[in-house]
PDB file of N, CA, C and O in Angstrom:
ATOM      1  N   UNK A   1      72.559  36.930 -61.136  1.00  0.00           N
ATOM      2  CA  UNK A   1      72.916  38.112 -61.897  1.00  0.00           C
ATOM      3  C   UNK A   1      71.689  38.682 -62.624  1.00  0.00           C
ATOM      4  O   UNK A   1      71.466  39.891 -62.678  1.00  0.00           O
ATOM      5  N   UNK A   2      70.918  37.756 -63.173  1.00  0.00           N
ATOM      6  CA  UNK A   2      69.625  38.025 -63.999  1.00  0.00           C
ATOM      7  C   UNK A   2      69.011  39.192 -62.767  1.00  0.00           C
ATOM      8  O   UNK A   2      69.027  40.368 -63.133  1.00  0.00           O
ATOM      9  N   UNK A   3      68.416  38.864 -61.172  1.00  0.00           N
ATOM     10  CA  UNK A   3      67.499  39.527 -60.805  1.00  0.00           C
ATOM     11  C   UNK A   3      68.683  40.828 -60.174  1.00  0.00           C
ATOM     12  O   UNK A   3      68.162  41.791 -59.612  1.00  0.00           O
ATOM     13  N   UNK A   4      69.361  40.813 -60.227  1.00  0.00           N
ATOM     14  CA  UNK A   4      69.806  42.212 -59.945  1.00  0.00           C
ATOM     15  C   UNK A   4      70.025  42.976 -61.201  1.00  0.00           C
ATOM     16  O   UNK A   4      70.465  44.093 -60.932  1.00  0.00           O
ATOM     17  N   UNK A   5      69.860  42.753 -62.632  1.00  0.00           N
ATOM     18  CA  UNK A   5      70.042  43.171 -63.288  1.00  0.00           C
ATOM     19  C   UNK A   5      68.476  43.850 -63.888  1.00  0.00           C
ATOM     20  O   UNK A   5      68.255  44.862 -64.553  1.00  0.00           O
ATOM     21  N   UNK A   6      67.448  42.680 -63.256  1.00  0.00           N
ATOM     22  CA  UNK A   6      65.875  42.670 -63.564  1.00  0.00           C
ATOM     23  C   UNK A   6      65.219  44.732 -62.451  1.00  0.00           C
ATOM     24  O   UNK A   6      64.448  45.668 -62.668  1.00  0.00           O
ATOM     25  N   UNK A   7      66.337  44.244 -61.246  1.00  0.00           N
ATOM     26  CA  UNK A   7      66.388  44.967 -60.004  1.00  0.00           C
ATOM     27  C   UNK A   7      66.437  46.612 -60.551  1.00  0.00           C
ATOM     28  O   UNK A   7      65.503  47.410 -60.477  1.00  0.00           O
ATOM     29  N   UNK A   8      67.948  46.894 -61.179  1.00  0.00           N
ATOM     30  CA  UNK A   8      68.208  47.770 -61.505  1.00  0.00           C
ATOM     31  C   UNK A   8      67.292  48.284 -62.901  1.00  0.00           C
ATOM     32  O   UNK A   8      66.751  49.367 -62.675  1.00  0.00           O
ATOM     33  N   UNK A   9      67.123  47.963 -63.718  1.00  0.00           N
ATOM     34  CA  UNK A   9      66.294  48.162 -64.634  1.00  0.00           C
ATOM     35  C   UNK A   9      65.079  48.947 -64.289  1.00  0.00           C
ATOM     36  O   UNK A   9      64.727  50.025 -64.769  1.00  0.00           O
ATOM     37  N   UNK A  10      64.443  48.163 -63.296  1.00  0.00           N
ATOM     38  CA  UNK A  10      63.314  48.525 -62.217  1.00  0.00           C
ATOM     39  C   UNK A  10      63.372  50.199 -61.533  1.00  0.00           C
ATOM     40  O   UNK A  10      62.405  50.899 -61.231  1.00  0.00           O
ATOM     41  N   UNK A  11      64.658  50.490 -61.433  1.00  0.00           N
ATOM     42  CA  UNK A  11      65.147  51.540 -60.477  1.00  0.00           C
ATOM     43  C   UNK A  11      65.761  52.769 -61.778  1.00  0.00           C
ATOM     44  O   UNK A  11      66.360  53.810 -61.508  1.00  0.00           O
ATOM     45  N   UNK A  12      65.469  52.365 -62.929  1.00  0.00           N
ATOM     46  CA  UNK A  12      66.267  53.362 -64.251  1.00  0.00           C
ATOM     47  C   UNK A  12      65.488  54.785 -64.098  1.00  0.00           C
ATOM     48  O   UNK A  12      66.221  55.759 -63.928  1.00  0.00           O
ATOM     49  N   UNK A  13      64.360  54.968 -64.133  1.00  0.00           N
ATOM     50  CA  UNK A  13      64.023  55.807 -64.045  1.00  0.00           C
ATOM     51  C   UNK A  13      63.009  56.344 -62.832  1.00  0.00           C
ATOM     52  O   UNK A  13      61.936  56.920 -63.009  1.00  0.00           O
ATOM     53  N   UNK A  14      63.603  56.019 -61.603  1.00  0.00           N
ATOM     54  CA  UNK A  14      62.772  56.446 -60.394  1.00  0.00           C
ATOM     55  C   UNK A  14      61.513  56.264 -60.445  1.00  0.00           C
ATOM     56  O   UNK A  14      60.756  57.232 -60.508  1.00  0.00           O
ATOM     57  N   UNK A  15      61.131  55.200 -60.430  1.00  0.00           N
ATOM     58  CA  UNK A  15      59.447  55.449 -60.372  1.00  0.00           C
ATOM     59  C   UNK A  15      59.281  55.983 -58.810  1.00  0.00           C
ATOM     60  O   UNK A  15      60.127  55.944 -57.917  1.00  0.00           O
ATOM     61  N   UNK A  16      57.724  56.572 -58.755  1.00  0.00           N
ATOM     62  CA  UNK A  16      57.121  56.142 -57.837  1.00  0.00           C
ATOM     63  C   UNK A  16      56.679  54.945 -56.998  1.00  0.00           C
ATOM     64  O   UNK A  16      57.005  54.811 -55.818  1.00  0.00           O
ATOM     65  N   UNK A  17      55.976  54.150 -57.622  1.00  0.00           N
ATOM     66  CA  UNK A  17      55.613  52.856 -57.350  1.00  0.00           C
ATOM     67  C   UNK A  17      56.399  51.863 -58.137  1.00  0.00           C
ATOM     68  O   UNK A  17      56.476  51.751 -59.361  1.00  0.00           O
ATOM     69  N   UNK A  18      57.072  51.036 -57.023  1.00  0.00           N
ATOM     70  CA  UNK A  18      57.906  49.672 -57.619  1.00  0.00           C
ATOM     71  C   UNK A  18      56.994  48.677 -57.366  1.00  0.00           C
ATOM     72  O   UNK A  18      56.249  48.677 -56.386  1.00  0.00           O
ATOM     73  N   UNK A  19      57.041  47.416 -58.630  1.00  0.00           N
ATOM     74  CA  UNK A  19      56.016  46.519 -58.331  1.00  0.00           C
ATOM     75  C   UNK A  19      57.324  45.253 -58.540  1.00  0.00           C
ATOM     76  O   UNK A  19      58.111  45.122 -59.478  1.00  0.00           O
ATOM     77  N   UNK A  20      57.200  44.558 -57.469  1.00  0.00           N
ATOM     78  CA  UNK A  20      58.229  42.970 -57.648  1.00  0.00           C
ATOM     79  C   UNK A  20      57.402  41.915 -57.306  1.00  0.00           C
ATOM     80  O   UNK A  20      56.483  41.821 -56.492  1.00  0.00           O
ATOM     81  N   UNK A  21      57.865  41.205 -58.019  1.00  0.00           N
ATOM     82  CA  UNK A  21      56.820  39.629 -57.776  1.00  0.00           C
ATOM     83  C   UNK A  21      58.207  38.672 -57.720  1.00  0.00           C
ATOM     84  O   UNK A  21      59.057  38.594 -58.607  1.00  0.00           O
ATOM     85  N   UNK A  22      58.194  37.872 -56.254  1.00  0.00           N
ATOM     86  CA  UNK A  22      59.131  37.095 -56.076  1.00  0.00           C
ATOM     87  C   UNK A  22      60.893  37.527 -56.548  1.00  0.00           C
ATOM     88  O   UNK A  22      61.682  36.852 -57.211  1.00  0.00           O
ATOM     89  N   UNK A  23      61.049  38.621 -56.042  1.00  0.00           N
ATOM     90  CA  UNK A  23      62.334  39.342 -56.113  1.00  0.00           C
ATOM     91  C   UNK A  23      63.292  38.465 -55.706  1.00  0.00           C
ATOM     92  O   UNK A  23      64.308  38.622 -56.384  1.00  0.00           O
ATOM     93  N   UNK A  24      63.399  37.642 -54.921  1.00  0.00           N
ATOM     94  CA  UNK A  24      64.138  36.793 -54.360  1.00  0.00           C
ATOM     95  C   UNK A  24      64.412  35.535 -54.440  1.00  0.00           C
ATOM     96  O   UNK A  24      65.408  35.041 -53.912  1.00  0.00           O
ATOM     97  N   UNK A  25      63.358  34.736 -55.264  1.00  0.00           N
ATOM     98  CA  UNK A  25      63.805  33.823 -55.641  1.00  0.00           C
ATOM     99  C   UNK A  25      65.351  33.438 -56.197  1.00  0.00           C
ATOM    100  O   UNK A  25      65.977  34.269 -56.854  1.00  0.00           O
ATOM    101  N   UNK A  26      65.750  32.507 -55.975  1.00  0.00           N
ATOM    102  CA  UNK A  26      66.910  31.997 -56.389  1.00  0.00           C
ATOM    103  C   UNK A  26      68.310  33.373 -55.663  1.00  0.00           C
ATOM    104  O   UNK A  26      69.462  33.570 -56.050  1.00  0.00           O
ATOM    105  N   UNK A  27      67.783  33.821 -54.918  1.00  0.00           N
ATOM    106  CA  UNK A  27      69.226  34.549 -54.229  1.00  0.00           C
ATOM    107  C   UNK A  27      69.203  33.761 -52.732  1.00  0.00           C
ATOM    108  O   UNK A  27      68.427  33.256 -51.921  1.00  0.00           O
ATOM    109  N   UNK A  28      71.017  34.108 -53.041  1.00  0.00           N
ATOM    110  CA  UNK A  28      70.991  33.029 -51.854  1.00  0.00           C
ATOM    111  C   UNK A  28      70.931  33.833 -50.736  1.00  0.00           C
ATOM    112  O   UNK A  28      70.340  34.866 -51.052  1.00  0.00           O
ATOM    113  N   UNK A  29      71.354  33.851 -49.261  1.00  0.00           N
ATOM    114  CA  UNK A  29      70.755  34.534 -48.327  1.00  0.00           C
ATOM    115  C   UNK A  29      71.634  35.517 -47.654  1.00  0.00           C
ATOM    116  O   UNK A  29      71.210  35.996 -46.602  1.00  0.00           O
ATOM    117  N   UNK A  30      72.942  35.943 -48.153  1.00  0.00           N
ATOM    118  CA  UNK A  30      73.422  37.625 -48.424  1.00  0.00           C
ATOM    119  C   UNK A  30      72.546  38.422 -49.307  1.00  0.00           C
ATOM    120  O   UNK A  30      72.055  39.521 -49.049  1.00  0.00           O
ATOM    121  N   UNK A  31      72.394  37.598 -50.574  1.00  0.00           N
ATOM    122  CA  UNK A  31      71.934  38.611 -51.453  1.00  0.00           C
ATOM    123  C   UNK A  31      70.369  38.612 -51.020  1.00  0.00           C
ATOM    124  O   UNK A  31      70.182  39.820 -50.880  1.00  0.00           O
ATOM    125  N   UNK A  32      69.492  38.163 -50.809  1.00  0.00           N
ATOM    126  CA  UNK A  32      68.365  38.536 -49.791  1.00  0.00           C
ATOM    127  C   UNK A  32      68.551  39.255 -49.376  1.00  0.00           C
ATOM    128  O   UNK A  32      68.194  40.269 -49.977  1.00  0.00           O
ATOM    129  N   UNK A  33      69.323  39.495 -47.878  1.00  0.00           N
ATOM    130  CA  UNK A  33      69.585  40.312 -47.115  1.00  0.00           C
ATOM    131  C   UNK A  33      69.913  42.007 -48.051  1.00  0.00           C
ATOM    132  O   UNK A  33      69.628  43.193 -47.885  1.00  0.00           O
ATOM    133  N   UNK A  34      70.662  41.171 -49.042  1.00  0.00           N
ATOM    134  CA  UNK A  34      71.100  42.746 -49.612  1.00  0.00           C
ATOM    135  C   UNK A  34      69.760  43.461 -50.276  1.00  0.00           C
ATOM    136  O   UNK A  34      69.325  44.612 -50.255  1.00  0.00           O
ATOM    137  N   UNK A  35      69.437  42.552 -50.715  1.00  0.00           N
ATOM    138  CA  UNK A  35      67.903  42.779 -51.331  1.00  0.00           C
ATOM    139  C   UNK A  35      66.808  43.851 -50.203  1.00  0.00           C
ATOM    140  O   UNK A  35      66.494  45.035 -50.324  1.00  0.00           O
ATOM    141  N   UNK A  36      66.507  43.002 -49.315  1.00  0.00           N
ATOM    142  CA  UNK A  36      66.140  43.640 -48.532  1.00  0.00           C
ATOM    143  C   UNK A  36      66.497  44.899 -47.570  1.00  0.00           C
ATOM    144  O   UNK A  36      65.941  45.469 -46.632  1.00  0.00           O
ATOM    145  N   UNK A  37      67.258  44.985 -48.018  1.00  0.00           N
ATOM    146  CA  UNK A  37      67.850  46.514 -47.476  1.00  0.00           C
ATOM    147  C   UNK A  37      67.716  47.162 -48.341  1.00  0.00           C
ATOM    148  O   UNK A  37      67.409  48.309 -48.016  1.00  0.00           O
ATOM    149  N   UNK A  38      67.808  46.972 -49.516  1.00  0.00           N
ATOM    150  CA  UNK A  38      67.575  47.907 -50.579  1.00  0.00           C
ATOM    151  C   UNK A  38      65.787  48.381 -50.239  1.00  0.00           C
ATOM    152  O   UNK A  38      65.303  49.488 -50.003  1.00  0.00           O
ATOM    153  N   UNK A  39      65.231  47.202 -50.328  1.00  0.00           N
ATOM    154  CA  UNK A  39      63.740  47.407 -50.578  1.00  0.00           C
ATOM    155  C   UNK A  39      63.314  48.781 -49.471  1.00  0.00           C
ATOM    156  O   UNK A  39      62.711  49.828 -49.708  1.00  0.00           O
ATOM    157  N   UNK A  40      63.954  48.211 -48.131  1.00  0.00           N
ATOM    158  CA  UNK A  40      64.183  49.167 -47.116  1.00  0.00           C
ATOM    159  C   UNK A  40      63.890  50.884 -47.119  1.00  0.00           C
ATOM    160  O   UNK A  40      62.955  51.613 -46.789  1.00  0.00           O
ATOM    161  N   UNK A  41      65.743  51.126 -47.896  1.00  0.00           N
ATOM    162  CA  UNK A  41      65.685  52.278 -47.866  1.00  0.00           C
ATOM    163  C   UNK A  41      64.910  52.991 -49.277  1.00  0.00           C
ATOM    164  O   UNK A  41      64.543  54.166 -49.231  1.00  0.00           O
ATOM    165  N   UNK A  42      64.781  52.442 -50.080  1.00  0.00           N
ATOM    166  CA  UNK A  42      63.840  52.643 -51.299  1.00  0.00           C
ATOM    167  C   UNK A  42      62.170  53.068 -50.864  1.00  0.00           C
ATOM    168  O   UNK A  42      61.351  53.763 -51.465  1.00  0.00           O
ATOM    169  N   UNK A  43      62.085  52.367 -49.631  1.00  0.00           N
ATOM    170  CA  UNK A  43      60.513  52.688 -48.937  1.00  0.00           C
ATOM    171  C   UNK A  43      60.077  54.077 -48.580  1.00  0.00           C
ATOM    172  O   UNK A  43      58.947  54.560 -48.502  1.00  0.00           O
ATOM    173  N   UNK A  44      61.276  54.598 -48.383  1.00  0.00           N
ATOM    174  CA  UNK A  44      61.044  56.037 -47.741  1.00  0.00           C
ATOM    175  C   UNK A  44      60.205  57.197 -48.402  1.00  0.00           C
ATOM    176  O   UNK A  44      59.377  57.971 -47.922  1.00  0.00           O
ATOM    177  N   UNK A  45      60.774  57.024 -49.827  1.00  0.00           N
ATOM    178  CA  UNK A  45      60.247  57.531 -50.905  1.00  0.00           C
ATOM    179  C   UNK A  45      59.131  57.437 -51.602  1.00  0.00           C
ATOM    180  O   UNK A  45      58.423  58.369 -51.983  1.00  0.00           O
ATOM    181  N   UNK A  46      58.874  55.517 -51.880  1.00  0.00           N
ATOM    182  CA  UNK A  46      58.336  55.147 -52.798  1.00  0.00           C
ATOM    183  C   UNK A  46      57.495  53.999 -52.072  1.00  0.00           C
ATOM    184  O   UNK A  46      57.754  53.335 -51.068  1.00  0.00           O
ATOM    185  N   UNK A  47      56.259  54.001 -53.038  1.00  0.00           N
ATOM    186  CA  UNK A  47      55.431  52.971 -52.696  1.00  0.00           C
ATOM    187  C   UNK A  47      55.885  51.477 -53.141  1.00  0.00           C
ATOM    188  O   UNK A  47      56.237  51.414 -54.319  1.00  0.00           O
ATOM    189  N   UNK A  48      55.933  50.425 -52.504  1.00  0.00           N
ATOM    190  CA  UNK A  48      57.035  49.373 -53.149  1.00  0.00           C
ATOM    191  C   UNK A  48      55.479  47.771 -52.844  1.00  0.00           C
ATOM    192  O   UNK A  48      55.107  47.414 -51.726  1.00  0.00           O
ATOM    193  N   UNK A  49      55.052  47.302 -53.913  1.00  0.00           N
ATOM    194  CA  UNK A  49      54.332  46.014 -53.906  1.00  0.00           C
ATOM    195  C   UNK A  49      55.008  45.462 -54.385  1.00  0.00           C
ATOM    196  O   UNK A  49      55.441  45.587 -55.531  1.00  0.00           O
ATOM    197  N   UNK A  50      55.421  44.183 -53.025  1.00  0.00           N
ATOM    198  CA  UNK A  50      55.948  43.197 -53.068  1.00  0.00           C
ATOM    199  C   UNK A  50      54.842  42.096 -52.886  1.00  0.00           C
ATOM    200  O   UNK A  50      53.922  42.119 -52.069  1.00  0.00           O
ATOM    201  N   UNK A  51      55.183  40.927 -54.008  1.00  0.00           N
ATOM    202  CA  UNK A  51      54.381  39.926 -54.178  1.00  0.00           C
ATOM    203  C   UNK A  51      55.593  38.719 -53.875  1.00  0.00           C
ATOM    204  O   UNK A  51      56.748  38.801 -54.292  1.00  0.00           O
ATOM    205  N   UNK A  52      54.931  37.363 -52.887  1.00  0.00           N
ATOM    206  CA  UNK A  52      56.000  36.636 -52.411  1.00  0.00           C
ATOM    207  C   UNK A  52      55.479  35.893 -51.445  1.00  0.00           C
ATOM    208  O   UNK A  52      54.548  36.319 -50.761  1.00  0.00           O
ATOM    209  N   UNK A  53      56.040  34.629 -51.257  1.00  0.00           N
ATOM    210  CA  UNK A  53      55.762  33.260 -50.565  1.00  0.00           C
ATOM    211  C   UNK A  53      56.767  33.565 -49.281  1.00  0.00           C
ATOM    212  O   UNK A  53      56.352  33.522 -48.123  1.00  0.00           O
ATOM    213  N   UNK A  54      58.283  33.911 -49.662  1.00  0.00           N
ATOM    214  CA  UNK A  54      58.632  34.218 -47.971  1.00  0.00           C
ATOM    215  C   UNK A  54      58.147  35.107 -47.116  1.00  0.00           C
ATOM    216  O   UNK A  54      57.914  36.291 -47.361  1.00  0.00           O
ATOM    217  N   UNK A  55      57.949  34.381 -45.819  1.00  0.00           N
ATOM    218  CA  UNK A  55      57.434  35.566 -44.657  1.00  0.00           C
ATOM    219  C   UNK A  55      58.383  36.080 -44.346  1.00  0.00           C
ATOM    220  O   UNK A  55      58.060  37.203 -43.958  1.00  0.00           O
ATOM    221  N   UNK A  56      59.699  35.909 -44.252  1.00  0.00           N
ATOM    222  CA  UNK A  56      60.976  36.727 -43.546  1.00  0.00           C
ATOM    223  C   UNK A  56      61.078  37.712 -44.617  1.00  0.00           C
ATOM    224  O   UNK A  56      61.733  38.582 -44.043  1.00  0.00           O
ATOM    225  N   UNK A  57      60.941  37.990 -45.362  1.00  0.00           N
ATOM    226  CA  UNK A  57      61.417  38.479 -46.521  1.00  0.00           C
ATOM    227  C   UNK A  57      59.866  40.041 -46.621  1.00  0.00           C
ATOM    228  O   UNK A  57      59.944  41.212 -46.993  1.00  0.00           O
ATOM    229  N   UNK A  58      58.810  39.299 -46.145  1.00  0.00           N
ATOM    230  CA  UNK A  58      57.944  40.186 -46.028  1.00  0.00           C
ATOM    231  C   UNK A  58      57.565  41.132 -44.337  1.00  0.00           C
ATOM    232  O   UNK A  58      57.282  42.249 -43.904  1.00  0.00           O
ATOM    233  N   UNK A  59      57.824  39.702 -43.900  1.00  0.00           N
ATOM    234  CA  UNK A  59      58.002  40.275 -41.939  1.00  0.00           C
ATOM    235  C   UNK A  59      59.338  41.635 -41.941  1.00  0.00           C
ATOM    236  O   UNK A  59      59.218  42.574 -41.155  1.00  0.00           O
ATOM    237  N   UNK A  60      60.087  41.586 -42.543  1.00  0.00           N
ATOM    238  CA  UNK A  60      61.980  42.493 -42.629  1.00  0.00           C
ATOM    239  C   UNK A  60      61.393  43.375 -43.171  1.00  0.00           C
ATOM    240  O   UNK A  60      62.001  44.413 -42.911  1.00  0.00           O
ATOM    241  N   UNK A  61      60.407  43.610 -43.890  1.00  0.00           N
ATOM    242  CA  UNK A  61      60.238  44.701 -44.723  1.00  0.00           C
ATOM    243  C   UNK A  61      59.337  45.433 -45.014  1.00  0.00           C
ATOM    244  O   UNK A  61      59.552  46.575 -45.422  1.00  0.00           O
ATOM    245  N   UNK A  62      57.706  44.757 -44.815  1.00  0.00           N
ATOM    246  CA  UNK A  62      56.780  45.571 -45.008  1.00  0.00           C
ATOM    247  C   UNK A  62      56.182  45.758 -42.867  1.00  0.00           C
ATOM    248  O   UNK A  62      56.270  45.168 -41.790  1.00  0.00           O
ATOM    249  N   UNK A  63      55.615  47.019 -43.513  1.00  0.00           N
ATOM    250  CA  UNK A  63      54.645  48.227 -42.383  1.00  0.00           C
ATOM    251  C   UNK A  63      53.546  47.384 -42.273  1.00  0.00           C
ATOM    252  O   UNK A  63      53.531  46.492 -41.425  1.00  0.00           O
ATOM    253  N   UNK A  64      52.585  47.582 -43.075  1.00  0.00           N
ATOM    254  CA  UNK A  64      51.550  46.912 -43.764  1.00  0.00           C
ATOM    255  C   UNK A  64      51.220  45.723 -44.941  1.00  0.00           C
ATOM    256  O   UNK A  64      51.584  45.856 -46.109  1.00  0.00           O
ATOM    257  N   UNK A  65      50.519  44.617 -44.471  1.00  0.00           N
ATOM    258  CA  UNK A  65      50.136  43.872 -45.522  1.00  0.00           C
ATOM    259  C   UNK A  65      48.692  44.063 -45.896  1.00  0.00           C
ATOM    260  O   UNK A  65      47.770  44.766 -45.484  1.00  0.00           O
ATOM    261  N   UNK A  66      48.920  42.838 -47.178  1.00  0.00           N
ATOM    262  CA  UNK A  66      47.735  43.001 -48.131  1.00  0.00           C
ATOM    263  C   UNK A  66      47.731  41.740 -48.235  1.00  0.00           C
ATOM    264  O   UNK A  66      48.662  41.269 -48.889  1.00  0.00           O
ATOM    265  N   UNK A  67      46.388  40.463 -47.459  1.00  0.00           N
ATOM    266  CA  UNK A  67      46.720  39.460 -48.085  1.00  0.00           C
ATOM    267  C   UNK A  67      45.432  39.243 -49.071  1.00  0.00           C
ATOM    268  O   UNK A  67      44.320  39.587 -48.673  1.00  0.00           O
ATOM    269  N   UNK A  68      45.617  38.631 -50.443  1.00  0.00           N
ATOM    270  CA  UNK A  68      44.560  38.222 -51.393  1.00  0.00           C
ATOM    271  C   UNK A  68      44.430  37.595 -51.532  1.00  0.00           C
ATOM    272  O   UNK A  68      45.177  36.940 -50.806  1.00  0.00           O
ATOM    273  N   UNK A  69      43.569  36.643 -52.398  1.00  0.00           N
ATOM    274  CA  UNK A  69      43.212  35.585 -52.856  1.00  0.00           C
ATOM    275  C   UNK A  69      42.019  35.853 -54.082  1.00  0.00           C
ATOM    276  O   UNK A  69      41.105  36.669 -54.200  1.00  0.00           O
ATOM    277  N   UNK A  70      42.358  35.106 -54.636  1.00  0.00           N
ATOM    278  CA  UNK A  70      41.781  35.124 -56.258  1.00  0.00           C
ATOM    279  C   UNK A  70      40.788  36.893 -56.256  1.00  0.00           C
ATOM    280  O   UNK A  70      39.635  37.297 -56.406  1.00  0.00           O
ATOM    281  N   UNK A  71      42.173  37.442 -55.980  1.00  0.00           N
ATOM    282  CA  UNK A  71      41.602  39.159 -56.411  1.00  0.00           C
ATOM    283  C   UNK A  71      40.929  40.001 -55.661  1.00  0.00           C
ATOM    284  O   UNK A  71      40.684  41.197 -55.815  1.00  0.00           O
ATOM    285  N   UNK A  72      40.464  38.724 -54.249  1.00  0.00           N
ATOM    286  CA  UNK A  72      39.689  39.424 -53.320  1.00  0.00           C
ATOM    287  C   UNK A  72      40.524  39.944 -52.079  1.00  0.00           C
ATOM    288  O   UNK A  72      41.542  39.354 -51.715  1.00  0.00           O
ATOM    289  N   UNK A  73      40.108  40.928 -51.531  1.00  0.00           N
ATOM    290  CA  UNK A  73      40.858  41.480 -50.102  1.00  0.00           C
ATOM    291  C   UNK A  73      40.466  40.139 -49.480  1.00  0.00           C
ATOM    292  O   UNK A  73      39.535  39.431 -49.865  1.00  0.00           O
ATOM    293  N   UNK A  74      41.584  39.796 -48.123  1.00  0.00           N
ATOM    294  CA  UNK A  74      41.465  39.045 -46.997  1.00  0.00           C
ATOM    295  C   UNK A  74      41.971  39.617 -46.020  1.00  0.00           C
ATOM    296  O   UNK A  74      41.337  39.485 -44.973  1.00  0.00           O
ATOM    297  N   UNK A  75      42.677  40.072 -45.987  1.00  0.00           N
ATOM    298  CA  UNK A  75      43.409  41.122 -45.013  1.00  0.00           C
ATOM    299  C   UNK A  75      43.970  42.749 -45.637  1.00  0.00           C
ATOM    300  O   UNK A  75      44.285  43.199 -46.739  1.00  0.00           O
ATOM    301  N   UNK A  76      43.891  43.175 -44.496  1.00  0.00           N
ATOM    302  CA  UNK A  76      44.742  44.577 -44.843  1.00  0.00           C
ATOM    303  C   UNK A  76      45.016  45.050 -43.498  1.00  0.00           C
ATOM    304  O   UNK A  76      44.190  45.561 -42.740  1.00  0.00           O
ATOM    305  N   UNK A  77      46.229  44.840 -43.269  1.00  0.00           N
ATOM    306  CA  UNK A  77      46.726  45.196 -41.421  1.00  0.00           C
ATOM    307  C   UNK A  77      48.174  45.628 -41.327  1.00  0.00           C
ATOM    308  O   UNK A  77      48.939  45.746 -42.284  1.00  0.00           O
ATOM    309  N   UNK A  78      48.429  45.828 -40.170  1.00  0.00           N
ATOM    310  CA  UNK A  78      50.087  46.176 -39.851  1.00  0.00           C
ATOM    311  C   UNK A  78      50.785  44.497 -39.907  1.00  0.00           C
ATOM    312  O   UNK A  78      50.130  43.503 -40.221  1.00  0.00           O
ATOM    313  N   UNK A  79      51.491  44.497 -39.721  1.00  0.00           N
ATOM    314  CA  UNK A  79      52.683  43.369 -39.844  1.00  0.00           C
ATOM    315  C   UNK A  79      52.330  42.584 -38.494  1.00  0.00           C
ATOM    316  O   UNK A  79      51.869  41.446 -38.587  1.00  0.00           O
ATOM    317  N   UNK A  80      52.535  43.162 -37.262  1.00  0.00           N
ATOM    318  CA  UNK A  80      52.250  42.505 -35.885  1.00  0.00           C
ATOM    319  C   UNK A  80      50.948  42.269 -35.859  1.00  0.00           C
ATOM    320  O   UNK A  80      50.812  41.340 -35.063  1.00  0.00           O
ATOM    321  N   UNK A  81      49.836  42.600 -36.304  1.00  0.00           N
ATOM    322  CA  UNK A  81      48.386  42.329 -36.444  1.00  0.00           C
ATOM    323  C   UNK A  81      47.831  41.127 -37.054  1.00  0.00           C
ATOM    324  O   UNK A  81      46.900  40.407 -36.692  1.00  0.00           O
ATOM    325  N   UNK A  82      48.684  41.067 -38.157  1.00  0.00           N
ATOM    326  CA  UNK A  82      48.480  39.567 -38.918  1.00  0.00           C
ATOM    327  C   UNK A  82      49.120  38.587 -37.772  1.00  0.00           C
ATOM    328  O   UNK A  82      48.463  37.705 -37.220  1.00  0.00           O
ATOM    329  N   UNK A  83      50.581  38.885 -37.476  1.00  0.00           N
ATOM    330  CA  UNK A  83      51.379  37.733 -36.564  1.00  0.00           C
ATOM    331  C   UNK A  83      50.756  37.620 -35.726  1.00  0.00           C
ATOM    332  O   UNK A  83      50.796  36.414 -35.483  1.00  0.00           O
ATOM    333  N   UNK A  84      49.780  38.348 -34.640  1.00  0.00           N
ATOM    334  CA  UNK A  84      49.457  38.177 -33.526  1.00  0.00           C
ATOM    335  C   UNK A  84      48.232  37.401 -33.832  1.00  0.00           C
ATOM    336  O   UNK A  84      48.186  36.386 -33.138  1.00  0.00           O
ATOM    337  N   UNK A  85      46.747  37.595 -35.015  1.00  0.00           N
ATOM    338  CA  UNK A  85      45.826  36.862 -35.265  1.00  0.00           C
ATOM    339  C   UNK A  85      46.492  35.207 -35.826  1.00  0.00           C
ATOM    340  O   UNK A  85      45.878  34.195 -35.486  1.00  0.00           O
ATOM    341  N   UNK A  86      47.516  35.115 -36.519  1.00  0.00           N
ATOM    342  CA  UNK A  86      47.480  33.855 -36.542  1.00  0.00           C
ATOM    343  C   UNK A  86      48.756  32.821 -35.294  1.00  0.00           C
ATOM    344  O   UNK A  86      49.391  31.774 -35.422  1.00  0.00           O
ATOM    345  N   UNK A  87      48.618  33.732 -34.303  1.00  0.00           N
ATOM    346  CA  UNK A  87      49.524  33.103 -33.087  1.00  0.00           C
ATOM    347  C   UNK A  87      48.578  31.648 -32.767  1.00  0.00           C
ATOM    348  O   UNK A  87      47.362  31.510 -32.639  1.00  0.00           O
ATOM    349  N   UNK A  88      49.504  30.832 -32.714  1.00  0.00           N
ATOM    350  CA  UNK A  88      48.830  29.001 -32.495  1.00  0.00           C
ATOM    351  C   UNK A  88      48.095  28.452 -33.963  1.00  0.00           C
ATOM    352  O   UNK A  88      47.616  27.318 -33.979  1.00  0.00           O
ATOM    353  N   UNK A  89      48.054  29.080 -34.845  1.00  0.00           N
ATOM    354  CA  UNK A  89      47.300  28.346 -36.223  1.00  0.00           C
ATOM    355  C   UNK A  89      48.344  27.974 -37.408  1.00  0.00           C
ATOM    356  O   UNK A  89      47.989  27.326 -38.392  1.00  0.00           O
ATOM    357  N   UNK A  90      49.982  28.558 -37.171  1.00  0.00           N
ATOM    358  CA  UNK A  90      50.693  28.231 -38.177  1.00  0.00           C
ATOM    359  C   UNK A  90      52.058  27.514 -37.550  1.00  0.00           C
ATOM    360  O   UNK A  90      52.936  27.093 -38.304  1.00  0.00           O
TER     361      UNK A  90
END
């Protein structure tokens, strides 16, 4: 109840850019799903940084990633670009 309530709060006054860090933790895997559909159609509009340890959760939803590490760029690619460079290493 907390992160849909954290969710909506987020959405009070239309931003442009939504920023979530681990949106999903502790939902179980409807409300994921619901989650992620939201994030979805919310994309159309708006720029949405999602920060997060699941790959399904980032594979379902983002165009483009950004991967970092201590602040530095490591990647910046389409979704199938990352999957296809680390095909046989994970």
């Amino acid at each position: 109840m907390r992160q849909r309530i954290g969710i909506v709060q987020a959405l009070l006054n239309d931003p442009k850019i939504l920023i979530v860090d681990e949106p999903t933790v502790g939902l179980d895997l409807n409300e994921r799903m619901n989650f992620r559909n939201l994030i979805n159609s919310l994309s159309k509009d708006k720029i949405i940084i999602l920060s997060t340890h699941i790959v399904s959760d980032v594979e379902s939803s983002a165009e483009k990633i950004v991967l970092m590490n201590k602040g530095k760029l490591i990647c910046y690619c389409k979704n199938e670009e990352l999957l296809n460079s680390l095909e046989g290493n994970v």
